[in-house]
N, C-alpha and C positions, 0 to 999 in steps of 0.2 A: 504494500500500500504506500500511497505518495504521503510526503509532508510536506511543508508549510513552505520546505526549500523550492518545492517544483511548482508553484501559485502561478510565479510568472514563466514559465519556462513555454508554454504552447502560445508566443505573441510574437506580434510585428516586431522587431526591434525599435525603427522610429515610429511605432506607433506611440501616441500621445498615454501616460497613463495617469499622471497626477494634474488636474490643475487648482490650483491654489487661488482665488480672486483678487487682484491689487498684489499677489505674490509671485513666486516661483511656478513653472510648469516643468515635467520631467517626464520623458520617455520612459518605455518599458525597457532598451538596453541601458539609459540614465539611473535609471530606479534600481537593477540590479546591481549596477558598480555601486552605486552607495551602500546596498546592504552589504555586498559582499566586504566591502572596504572597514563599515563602521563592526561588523562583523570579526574580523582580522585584529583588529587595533581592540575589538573588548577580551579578545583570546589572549591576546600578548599582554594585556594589564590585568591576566590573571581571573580573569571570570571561568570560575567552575563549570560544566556539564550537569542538567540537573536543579543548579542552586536560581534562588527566585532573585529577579532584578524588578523593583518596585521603579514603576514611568510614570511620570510628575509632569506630564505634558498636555496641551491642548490638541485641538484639531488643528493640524498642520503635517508637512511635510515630515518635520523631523520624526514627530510622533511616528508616521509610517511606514519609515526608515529604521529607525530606531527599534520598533516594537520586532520586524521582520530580523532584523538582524539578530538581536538576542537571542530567536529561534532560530534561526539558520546557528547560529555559535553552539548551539545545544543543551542553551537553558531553559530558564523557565519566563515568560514574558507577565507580568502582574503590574497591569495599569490599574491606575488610580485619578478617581474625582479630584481637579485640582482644586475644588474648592472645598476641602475637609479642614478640620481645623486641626491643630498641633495634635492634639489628645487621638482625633480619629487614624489619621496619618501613622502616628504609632503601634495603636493598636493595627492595624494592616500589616505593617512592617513585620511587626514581630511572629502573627499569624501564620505571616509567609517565610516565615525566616528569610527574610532579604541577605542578600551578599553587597548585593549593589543597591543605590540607588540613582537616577538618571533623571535630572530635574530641570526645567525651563527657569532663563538667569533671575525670574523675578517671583520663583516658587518660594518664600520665605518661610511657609510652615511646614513644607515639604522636607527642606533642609533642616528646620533645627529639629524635624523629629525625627530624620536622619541620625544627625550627628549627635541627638541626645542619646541613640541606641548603640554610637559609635558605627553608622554603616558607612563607607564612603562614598562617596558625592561625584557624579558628574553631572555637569552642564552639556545642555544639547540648546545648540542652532542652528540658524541656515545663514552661509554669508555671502557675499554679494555674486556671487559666480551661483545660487541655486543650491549649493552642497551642504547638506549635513555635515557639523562637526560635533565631536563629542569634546571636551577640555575639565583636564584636573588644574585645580587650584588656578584658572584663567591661560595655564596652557594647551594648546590643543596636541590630543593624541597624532602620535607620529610610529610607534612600533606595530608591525603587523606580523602576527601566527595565522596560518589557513585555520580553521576550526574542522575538526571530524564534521564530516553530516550526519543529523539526527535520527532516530528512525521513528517509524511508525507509532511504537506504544511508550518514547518517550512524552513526559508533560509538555507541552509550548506553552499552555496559558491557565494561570492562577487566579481566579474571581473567586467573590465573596456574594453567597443569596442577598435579600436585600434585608434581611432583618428582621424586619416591622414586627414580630409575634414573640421573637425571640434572639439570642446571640446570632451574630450573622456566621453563618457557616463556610469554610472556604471548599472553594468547587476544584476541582485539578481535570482540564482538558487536555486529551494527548494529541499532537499530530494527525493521529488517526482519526479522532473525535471530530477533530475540525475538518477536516479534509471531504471525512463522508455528509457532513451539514455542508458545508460550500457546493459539496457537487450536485446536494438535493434542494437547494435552494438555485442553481442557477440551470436545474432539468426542471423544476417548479415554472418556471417565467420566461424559459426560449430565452436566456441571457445572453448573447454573441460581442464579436468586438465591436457591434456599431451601435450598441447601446453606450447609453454614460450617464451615470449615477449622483444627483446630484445630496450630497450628506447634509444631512440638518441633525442629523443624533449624534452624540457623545461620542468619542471613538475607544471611551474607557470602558465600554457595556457592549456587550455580545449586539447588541439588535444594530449600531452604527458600525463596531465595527468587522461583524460577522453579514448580519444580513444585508447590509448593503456595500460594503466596499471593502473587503475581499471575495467574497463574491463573483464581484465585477471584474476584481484583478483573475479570479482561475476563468474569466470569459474571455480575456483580453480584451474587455471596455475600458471608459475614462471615467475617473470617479473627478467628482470637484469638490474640490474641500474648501468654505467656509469655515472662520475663525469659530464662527457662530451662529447660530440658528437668527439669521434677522427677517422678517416678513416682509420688512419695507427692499428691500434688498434681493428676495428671493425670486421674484420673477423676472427683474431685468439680469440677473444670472442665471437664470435659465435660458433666455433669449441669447444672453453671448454666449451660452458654452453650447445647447443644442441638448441640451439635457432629456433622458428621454424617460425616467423616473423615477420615484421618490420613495424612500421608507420612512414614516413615521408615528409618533403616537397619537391617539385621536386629538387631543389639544392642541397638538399643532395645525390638524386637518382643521379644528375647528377656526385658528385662528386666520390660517388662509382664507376661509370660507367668508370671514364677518369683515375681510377685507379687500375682497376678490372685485368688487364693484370699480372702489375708489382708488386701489392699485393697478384697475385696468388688468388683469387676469386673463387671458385669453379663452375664449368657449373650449378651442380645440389645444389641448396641451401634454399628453404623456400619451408612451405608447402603456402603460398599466401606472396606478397608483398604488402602493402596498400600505397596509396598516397593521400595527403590531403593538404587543407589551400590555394591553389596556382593551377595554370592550369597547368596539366604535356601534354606539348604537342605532340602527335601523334608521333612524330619520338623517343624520348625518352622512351615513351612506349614500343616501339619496341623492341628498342635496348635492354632495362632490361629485358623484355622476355627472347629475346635469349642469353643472355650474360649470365643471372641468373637461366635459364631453373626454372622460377616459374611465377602463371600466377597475372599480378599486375591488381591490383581492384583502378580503383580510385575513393576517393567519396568525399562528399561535407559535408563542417562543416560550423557555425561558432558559438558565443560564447553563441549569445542571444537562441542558440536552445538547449545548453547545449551538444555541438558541433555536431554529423552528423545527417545529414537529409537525405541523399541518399546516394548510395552506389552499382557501378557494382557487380554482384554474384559469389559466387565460382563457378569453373565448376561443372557437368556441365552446370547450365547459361550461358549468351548469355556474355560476358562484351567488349565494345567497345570501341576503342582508340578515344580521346576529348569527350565523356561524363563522367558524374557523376552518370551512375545507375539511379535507380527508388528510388522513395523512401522507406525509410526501416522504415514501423512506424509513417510515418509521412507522412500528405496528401499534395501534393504539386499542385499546379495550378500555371499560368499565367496571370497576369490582365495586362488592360492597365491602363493611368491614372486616367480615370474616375471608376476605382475599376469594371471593365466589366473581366468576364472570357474571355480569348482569346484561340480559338481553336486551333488543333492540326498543329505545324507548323509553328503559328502564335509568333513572337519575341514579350516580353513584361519582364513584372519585374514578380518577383520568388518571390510567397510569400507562406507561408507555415501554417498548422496547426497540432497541435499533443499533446500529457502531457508531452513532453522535452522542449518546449518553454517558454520562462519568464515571469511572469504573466506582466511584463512590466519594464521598467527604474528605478531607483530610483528618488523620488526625482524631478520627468523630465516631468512633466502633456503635456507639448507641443510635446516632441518625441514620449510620448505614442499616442497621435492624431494623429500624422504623421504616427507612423509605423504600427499602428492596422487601418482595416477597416472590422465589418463585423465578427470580429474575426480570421480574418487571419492577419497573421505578413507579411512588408515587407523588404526582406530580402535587399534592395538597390543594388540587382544583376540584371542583366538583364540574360533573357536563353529562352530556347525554347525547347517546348516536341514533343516528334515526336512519329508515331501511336503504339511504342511499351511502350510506357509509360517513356523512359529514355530522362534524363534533358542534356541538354548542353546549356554551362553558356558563354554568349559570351560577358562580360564583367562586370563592375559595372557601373550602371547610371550614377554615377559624374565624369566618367573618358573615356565615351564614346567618339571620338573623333567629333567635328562639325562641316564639311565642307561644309559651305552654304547651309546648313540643313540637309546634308548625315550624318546621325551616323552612323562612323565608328569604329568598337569594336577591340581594341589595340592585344587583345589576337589572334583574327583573324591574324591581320600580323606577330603577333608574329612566329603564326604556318607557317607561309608561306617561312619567310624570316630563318629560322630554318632547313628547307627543303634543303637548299643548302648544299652540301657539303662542303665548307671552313668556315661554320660559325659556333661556340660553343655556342656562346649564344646570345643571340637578347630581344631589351625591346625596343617600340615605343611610341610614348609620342605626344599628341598636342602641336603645336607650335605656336604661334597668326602670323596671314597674313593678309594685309590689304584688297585684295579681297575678300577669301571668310572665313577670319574670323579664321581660325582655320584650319591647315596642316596637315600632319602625318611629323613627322620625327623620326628617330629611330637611336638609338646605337648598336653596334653591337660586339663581340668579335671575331675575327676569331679564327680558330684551328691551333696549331700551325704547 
């Protein structure tokens, strides 16, 4: 099986593959010589096989450089939110047993929660010739070691779940993990080299930079990378680059949408729209249809799968507003608690199996018992397959709502109370009641 080294190996050489806005642009044989180079220069300053390098960077070039090369050198790549603060940035570090860390020159809590663990510190830029550099203590790396290549069932990428319920658990994806998600996500979409990706997600989280732009790199597309997710900014970068579409979360669709008029949005605009991470509910669907005249796919990610497991089809396929598609690569079923398949129809928890899944936790013998039965993962979603094979996810287990023993699924009324016309956005929440224990109440936004 390939890894992470052979992403770009089947492209044009001057084909286009990074472009940066108001930055740098780098070809596919461009883009390899910097991994290979900043690759060389981390071998020779002593970077282990194996050992986790914590990346303190934003969406840019260096970031893609840099993230590719630590795997190419045959570590382990563990990005990080550069907006954590001291305290969180540590806890990360230490999780991951960092060897390295690799920081942007104005990461200040990235560094001292660095250097309070004692890890050392490099700085990553780009300088005026388009190149990544990496530099200790303000000088730039100059030694170069070839690094061995990786293989298949080594780790590339070290993430952390996202917490919310409880300690965040760290994820470990191998080469392999990711390689069979990149392939099922770009046999999911017909991805070729004359697509190009335009990034509006994080490139620290599997959905930016799994589902849309590496992706696009095992197609030989052109991804574009903004600094940032800006609205006012994103259609005339779509215009110059020829962008052909987009993965993101429903709040971002939605904020396109409330400003599709007055930005001048065009009718006709992407050859698919994707949506991920979050439920886009039924009337917002709609509306991006007809507004964007392109047909939106939604699918289903999350971190431990080495991100999507399903996925609505291009046309023409069937794809249907509140599900996530079938799955794409990956077997998915329904159990109840006692680990029983639950038939067609029947509501239960989403557990899934496939070669994108993690061989399990770090570190974590008790979550591995909890999430594997059987060898299927549970994914702590609750959903339901109906006789065409496609999943709808009608909540997460620990957030169901329980009303003297009614569980009711928050997304549910999400979609409902959404439906009205004066309301822009709606989020309902359990509330404790000394009857029956637990209410629905919900916040709501109207339109103005």
């Amino acid at each position: 099986m390939s890894t992470l080294s052979n992403v770009l190996e089947f492209t044009q050489a001057k084909k286009m593959a990074v472009i940066v806005p108001e930055g740098p642009s780098v070809t596919y044989q461009g883009l390899a010589e910097q991994i290979d180079r900043i690759a060389s220069e981390l071998t020779a300053n002593g970077l282990q096989r194996g050992r986790s390098v914590s990346i303190i960077l934003g969406n840019n070039l260096e970031f893609l450089v840099t993230f590719l090369a630590v795997a190419r050198a045959g570590a382990v790549a563990a990005p990080l939110n550069p907006g954590y603060t001291v305290d969180e940035f540590k806890f990360y570090m230490e999780d991951a047993r960092a060897q390295l860390a690799i920081v942007a020159p104005d990461a200040v809590a990235g560094a001292e929660a660095a250097q309070a663990l004692s890890v050392p510190i490099l700085t990553a830029g780009v300088d005026t010739a388009g190149q990544t550099r990496l530099a200790k203590n303000g000088t730039d790396l100059k030694q170069r070691r070839d690094p061995a290549p990786p293989a298949a069932e080594d780790t590339a990428l070290f993430l952390h779940t996202s917490g919310t319920t409880s300690r965040p658990k760290g994820v470990p994806l191998t080469h392999g993990n990711l390689m069979a998600s990149l392939l099922n996500i770009k046999a999911t979409y017909k991805l070729t080299p004359d697509d190009v990706s335009l990034i509006v997600m994080p490139l620290f989280h599997v959905h930016g930079l799994l589902g849309a732009t590496l992706s696009t790199f095992n197609s030989g597309g052109t991804v574009v990378v903004p600094p940032r997710f800006s609205a006012s900014r994103f259609w005339p970068v779509r215009a110059e680059t020829g962008a052909t579409w987009y993965s993101a979360v429903p709040t971002i669709h939605q904020t396109l949408l409330m400003r599709a008029d007055s930005d001048g949005a065009p009718g006709q605009s992407f050859r698919f729209i994707r949506s991920c991470s979050a439920a886009l509910v039924p009337t917002v669907f709609e509306q991006l249809e007809a507004r964007f005249g392109a047909p939106v796919l939604e699918a289903y990610g999350m971190t431990e799968a080495s991100h999507q497991m399903s996925s609505n089809p291009l046309p023409p396929g069937n794809r249907y507003a509140g599900t996530v598609g079938s799955g794409t690569g990956v077997a998915i079923q329904i159990m109840d608690d006692a680990g029983n398949f639950m038939p067609q129809g029947r509501p239960g928890e989403v557990v899934i199996k496939g070669p994108n899944v993690t061989r399990g936790y770090a570190n974590n013998p008790k979550a591995n018992t909890e999430a594997f039965v059987n060898g299927w993962f549970r994914t702590g979603d609750q959903g339901v397959l109906d006789s065409r094979g496609y999943l709808t996810l009608t909540g997460r287990l620990k957030e169901l709502i329980n009303r003297a023993g009614e569980k009711i699924s928050p997304l549910e009324v999400d979609a409902v109370l959404l439906k009205h016309p004066a309301v822009a956005e709606a989020v309902c929440f359990a509330f404790p009641d000394q009857k029956y224990g637990e209410v629905v109440h919900a916040a709501v936004v109207l339109k103005s």
